[in-house]
N, C-alpha and C positions, 0 to 999 in steps of 0.2 A: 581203172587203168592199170592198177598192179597185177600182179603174176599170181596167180589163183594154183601155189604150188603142193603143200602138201597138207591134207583136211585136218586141221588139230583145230574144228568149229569154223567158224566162216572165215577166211582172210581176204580181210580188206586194208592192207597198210597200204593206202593209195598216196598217187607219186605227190598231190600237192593238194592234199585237203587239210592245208594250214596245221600240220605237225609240224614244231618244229624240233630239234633234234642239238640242242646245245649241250655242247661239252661242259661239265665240270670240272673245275681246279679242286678235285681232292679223286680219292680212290676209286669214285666214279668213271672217272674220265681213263680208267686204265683200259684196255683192250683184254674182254673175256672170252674175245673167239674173234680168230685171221682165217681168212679167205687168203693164200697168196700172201699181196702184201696191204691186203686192205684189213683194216681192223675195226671191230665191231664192242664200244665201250658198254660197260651196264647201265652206265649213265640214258643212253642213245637209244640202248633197247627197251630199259624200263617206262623210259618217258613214248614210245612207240606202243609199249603194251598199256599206258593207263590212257593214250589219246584210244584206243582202238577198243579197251574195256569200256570206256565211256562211249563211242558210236555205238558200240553192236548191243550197249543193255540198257541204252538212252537214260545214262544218270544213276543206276538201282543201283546199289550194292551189291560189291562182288565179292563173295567168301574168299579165301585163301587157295584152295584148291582148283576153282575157276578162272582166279588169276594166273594161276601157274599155268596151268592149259591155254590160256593167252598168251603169255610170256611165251610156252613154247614155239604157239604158232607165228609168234611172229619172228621168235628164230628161225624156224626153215624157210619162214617167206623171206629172210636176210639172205641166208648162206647162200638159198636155192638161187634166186636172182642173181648174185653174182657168181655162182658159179655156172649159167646160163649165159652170164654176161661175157662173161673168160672164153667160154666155148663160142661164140659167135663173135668174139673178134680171132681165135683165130683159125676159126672156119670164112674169115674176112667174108660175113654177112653185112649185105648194104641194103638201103632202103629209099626213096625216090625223098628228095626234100618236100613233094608235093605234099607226102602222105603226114607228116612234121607237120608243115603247115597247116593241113585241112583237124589234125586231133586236137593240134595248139589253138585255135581257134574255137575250135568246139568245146575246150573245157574254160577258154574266156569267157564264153555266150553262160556258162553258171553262174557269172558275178554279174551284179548290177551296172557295172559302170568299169572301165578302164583302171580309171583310179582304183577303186576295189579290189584290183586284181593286181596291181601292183603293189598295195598295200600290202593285202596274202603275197605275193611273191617275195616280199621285204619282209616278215614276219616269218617266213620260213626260214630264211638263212639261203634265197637263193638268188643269182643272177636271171636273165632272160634267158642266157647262152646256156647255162646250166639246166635250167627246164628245160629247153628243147634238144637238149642233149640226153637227160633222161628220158623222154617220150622216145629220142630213135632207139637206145638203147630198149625200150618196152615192145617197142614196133620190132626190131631184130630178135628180139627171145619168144614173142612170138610167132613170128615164123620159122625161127630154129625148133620150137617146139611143134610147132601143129604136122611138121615131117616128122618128129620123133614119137613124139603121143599124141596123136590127130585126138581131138575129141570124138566120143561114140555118137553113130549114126539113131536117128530117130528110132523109135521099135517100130518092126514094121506091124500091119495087122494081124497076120499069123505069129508072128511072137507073141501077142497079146492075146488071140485065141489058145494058142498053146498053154499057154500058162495060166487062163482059167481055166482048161480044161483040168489041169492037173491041182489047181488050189479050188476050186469051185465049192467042194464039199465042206472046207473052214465058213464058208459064207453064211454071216448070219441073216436069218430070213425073217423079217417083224414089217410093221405097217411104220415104224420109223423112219422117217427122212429127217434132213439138217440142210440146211443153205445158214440165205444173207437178203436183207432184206432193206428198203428205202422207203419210209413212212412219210406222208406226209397228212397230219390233224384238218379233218374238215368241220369241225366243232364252229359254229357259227358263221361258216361262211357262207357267203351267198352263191348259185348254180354258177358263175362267171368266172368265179374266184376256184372253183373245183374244177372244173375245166382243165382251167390254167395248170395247177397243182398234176392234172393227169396229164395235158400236152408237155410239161416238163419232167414228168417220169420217164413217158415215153423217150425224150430227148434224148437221157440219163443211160435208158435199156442201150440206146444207140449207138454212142459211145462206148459201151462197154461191147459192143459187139462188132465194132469196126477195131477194139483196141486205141481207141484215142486215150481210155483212159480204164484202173480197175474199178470193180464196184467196190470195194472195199473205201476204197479213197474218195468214191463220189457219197456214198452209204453215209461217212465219217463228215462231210461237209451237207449234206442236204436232207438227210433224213433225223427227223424228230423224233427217232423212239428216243429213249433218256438216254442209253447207254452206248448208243452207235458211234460215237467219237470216241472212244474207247474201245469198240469190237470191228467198228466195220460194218455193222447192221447186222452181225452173224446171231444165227438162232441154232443152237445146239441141237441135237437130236430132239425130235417130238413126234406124235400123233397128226399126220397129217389133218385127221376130222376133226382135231380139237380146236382148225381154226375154221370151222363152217364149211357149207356147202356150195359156195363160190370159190374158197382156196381149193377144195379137194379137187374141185373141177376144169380149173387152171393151171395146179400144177400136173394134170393127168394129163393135158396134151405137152406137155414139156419133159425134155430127156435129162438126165444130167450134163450140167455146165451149160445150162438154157436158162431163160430167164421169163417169167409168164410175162399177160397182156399184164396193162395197169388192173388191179383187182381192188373193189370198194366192198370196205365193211362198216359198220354203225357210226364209226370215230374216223375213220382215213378209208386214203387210197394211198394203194403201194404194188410196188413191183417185187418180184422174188425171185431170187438166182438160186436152182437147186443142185447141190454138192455133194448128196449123197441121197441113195434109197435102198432103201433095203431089200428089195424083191428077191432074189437069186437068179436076176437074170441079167447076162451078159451085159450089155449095154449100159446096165447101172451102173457098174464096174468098171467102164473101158478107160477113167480117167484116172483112178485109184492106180491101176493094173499099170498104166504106161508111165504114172510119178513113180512106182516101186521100178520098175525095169529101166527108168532113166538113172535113177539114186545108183542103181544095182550096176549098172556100166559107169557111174561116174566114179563109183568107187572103187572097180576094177582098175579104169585111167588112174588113180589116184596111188594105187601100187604097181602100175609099169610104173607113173613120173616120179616115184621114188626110187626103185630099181634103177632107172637112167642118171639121176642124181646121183646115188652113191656111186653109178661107174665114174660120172665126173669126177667125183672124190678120190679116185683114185689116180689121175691126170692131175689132181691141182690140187694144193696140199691145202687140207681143211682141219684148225685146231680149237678144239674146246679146252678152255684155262681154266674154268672156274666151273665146278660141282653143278652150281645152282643155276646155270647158264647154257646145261648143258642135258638135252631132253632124252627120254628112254629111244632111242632106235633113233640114234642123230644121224642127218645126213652127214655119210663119212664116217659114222661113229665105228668103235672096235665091236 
């Protein structure tokens, strides 16, 4: 739900995923960067960079230099939003109370129980009126924003024939493929019980391919290899032959980002989602080609929506107070 404003790593300081943001009574609580008249303490930001160090590296330890590149993103995601925020009230941007309701709603349906959500809403430091106050405000910048930096259009298929035409020759060409794969041990079990084990792969391909769900997430809950709750079932680059003459023959009728029939060897039966191959030929490539051409437009948007930022910055006074608070190329910055 937050503003996904300027790439310093992923920013996700979302509007109420039980951060909460309390002042302290000592030099923390001072303000080391004003928007206008709103003021932004180190206390507020600090406590925003270690909730959002801990989402995005689930727990690991984060060096010193890592931190700070969090720290900084989640300074622009500060400034940026309000000063996103300033320009759509007074470009007097409004929004249907419907569309409040139906988001407000949708991010109750995350908690277990009413209670729960009131809890986290109590544990933020927020009112009801306040939440639904920030959601119009999220609902208003993004559609102040989607006129000003529309996100980029799909690549069409001649962009993506284009551009292997012209990178084709870096393409390295080996009998190596890599996917992800969902195991399941038929070591003792009876004809009934293997069955089973393949009409539920099947299931699994199913789902993955209507999008109900990714393989990675079903790989991590239902497949037995040791290590798949940990990878996702993913199998690094290998030799196709090295897994027999029924995988090589299953994954031949399957393209990239396809998923073969169930396929049985000595120990299991498994399905397999193939992610890359190595041939030189077009088609192996076309998913590769259009991640790079999507990154490659998102990070163009990513320098108009800083460009449009700092013109904001110059409508609405934006101040860095403190050194260490204040990131190399700040929005607004000298």
């Amino acid at each position: 739900m937050s503003l996904k404003l300027i790439s310093r790593g992923v920013l996700t300081v979302a509007l109420a995923a039980g951060i909460a943001s309390a002042q302290l009574l000592n030099s923390k609580s001072i303000d080391v960067i004003r928007v206008e008249k709103v003021g932004f303490s180190a206390g507020r930001i600090d406590s925003l960079t270690q909730a959002l160090a801990l989402q995005q590296f689930q727990g690991k330890k984060v060096n010193d230099e890592t931190m700070t590149q969090v720290r900084y993103a989640v300074i622009d995601n500060l400034v940026g939003q309000e000063l996103v925020k300033l320009e759509c009230k007074k470009l007097g941007i409004k929004v249907p109370a419907n569309r409040v309701d139906s988001l407000a709603t949708l991010f109750k349906k995350q908690f277990p129980s009413e209670d729960a959500f009131q809890k986290q809403l109590k544990q933020s430091g927020q009112t009801m009126a306040q939440f639904r106050e920030k959601i119009e405000d999220q609902l208003k910048s993004e559609e102040l924003l989607a006129k000003k930096v529309p996100f980029p259009k799909d690549p069409t298929e001649e962009k993506k024939k284009a551009f292997w035409e012209l990178n084709k020759e870096k393409a390295v060409i080996n009998d190596s493929i890599s996917g992800a794969r969902i195991w399941i041990s038929t070591k003792g079990k009876k004809a009934q019980e293997i069955n089973d084990a393949k009409d539920m792969l099947k299931g699994l391909a199913a789902q993955v391919r209507t999008k109900k769900a990714p393989f990675a997430q079903l790989a991590a809950i239902y497949s037995e290899d040791k290590d798949a709750k940990k990878t996702g079932g993913v199998m690094p680059k290998f030799v196709a032959k090295s897994k027999g003459d029924a995988f090589v023959k299953a994954v031949n009728k399957i393209k990239v980002g396809e998923i073969t029939d169930v396929i049985t060897d000595k120990d299991g039966v498994y399905i397999f989602m193939l992610a890359e191959r190595n041939d030189g030929k077009y088609e192996s490539y076309k998913a590769q080609i259009e991640y790079y051409l999507r990154l490659q437009a998102e990070q163009e948007r990513q320098m108009k929506l800083k460009g449009y930022l700092d013109e904001l910055a110059k409508v609405y006074k934006v101040q860095y107070l403190d050194k260490k608070y204040t990131p190399p190329q700040a929005i607004g910055g000298k």
